[in-house]
C-alpha positions in Angstrom: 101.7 100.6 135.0 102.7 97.0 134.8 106.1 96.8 132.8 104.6 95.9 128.9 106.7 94.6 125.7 107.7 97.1 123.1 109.0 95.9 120.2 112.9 96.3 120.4 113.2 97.3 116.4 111.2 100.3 116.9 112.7 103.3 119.0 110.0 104.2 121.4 109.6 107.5 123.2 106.3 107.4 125.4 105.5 109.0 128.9 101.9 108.6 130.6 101.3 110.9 134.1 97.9 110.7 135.9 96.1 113.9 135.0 95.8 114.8 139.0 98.5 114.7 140.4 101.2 114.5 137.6 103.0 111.5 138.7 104.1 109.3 135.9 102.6 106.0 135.4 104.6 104.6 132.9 107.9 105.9 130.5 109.7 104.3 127.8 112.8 106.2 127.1 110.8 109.6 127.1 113.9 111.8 126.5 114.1 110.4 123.0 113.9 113.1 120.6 112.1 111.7 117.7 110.6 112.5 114.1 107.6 113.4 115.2 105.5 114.1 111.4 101.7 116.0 112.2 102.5 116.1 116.4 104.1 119.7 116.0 101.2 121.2 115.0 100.6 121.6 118.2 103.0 124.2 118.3 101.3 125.9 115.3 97.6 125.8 117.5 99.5 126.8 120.4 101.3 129.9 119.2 98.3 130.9 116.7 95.7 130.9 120.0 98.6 133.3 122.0 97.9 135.1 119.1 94.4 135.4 119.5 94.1 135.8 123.4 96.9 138.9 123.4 94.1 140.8 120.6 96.8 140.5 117.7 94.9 138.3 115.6 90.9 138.1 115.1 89.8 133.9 115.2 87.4 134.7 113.3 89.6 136.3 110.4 89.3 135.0 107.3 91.5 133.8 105.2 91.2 133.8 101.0 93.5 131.2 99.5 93.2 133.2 96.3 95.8 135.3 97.9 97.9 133.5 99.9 101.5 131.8 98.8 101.1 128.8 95.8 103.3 126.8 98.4 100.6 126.6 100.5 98.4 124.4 98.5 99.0 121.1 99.6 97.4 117.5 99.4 97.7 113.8 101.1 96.1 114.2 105.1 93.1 116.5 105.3 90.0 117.5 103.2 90.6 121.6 102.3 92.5 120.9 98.9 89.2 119.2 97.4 87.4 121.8 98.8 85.7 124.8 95.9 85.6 127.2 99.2 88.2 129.6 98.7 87.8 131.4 101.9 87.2 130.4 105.5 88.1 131.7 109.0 91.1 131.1 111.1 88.5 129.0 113.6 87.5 126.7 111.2 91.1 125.9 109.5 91.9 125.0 113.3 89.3 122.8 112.6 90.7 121.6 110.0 94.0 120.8 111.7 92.4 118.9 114.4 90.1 117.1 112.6 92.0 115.7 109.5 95.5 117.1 110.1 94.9 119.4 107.2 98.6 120.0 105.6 96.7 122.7 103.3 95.1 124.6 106.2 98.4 123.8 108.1 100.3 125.7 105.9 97.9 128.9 105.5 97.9 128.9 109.3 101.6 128.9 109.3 101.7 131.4 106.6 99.6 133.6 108.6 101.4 134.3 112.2 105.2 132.6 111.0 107.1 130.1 111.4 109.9 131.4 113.4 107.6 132.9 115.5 106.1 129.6 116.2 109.4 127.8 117.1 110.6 130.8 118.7 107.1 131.0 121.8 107.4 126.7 122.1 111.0 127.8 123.1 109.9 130.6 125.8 107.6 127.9 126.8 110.2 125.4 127.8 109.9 123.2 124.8 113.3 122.6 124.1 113.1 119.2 121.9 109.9 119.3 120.5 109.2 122.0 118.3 107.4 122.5 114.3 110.3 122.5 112.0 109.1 123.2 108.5 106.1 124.0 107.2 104.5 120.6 105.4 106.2 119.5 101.8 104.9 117.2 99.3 108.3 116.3 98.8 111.6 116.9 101.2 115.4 117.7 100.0 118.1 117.4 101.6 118.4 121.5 102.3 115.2 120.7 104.6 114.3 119.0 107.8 114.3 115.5 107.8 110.4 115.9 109.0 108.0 118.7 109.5 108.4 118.4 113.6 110.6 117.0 116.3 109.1 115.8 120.1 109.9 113.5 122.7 107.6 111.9 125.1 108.9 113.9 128.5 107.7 117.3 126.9 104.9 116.2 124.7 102.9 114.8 127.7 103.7 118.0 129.4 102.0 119.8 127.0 98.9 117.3 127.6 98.9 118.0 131.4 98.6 121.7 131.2 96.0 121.1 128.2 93.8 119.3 130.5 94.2 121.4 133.5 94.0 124.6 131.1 97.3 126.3 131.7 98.6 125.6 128.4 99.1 129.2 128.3 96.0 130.3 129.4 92.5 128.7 130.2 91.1 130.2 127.3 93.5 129.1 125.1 93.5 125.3 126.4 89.9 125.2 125.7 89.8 126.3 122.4 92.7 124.2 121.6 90.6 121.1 123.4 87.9 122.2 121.2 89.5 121.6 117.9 91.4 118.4 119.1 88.3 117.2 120.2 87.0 116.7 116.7 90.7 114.4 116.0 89.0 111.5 113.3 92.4 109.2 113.7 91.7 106.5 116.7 93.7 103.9 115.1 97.0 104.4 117.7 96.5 105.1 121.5 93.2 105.8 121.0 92.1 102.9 119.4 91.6 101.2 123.0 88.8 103.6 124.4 86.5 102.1 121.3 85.0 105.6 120.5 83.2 107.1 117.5 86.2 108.6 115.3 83.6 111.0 113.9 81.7 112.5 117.0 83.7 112.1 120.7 82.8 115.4 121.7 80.0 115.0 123.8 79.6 114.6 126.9 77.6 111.1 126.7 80.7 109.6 125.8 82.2 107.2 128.5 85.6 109.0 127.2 86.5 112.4 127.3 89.5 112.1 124.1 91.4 115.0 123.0 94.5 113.8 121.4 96.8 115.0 117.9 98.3 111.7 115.5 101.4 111.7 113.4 101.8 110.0 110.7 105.0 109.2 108.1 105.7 105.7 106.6 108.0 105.0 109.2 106.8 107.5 111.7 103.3 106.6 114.3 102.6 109.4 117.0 99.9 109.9 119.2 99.8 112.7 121.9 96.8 113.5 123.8 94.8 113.2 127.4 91.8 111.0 127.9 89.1 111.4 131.1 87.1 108.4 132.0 83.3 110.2 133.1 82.4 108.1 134.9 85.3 107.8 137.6 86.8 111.2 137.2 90.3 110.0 136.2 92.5 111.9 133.6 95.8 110.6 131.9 98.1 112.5 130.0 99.9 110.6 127.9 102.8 110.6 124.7 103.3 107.9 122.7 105.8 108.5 119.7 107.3 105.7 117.7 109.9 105.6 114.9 111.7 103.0 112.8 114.1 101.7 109.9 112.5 100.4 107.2 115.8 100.0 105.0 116.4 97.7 108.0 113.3 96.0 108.9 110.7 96.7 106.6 107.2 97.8 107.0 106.3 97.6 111.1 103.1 99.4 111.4 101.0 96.4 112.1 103.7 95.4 115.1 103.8 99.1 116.2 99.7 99.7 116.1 99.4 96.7 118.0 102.0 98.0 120.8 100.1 101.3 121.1 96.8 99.7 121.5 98.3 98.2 124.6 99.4 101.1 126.1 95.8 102.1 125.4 94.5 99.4 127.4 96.6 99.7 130.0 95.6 103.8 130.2 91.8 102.4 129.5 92.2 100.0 133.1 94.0 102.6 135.0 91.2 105.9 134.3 88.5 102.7 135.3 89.6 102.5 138.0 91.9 99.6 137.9 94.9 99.2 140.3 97.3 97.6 137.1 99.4 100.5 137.7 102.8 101.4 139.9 104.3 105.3 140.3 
């Protein structure tokens, strides 16, 4: 794509590949590893549907918070910690996760098949800088990770392109996973450019085909996903991850918003059908 202005006080880690072919449309310093907040559960979906398509584990399992660890509970991103329900099936707390980033349903999930086991399979799977560190914390020491996950563009966008050709592990697993990140409510970063309902992009009406997973700290804006145009046909995989200082520069989420929205735009024209692009 045509070389675009990121803002030099942020550190940027971003890749963008065309969803045929795999060749890489853009990159901004994609080897960056970077605090990565909500991206990692990825890892958690990824790992937890292995699960399910090797017969260990029943997606339709339910789980009874009455039971599980007190550490679980958790509030800030997602809906389940208002909720009366006390019990619900391993499906729908995925859908949880993709819809609102739950950190409560999170943390059952990661409760449920194990942390290690979940950094130790995005290992085997060649994931070497992006991984789920920690399960999610209200509040962070200095004994635990500095966030909850780690990424950099390179891999992240990797995981994209095998999500949309469904050979993230298997095809069954992509498509449940594309299922639950399908229902994603947060289209104020990358995704902000295709202009779609936050609350119902699943169908297939939609101009856009989105299936994309946010992060979000106070210093921290992420946003990992694949988009298909309908009516062209084209797919782009893309990774977007930004991080800053704010002892240094203060609050930069309006400059850094802005920024992805442009690379938004720029993935809009190109699955379009525009030519605004270079390999």
């Amino acid at each position: 794509m045509v070389d675009i202005f990121l803002d030099s006080r942020v550190r940027w880690s971003v890749e963008i590949r065309d969803g045929s072919n795999g060749s890489v449309l853009y990159a901004h310093t994609p080897a960056n590893e970077m605090e990565t907040a909500s991206i990692g559960k990825l890892f958690l979906l990824m790992y937890l549907m292995h699960e399910v398509d090797s017969g260990r584990i029943d997606i339709h399992e339910v789980i009874d918070r009455r039971v599980m660890s007190p550490d679980d509970f958790c509030e800030d991103s997602g809906l389940l910690y208002l909720l009366e329900q006390q019990t619900l099936s391993i499906k729908d707390l995925g859908f949880f996760v993709g819809a609102f980033s739950d950190n409560y349903a999170t943390n059952l999930l990661v409760e449920r098949v194990g942390l290690k086991k979940i950094q130790e399979y995005a290992r085997e799977q060649g994931f070497r800088h992006s991984n789920l560190l920690d399960f999610v914390r209200m509040k962070r020491t200095a004994e635990n990770p500095a966030d909850m996950s780690c990424g950099c563009g390179s891999e992240l966008c990797d995981y994209m392109m095998k999500l949309q050709s469904g050979q993230l592990v298997s095809h069954g697993v992509s498509r449940q996973i594309e299922r639950w990140l399908g229902t994603d409510t947060d289209t104020s970063m990358v995704a902000s450019a295709f202009n779609v309902d936050p609350l119902a992009h699943w169908q297939e009406k939609e101009a856009f085909r989105l299936r994309h997973k946010t992060g979000t700290e106070s210093d921290v804006r992420c946003d990992v996903g694949f988009v298909r145009c309908l009516p062209t046909g084209k797919t782009v995989a893309y990774a977007v991850l930004a991080n800053w200082d704010k002892t240094q520069h203060g609050d930069l989420r309006d400059v850094v918003l802005s920024d992805m929205r442009k690379l938004g735009a720029l993935i809009r024209d190109y699955v379009e059908g525009g030519e605004n692009v270079r390999p």
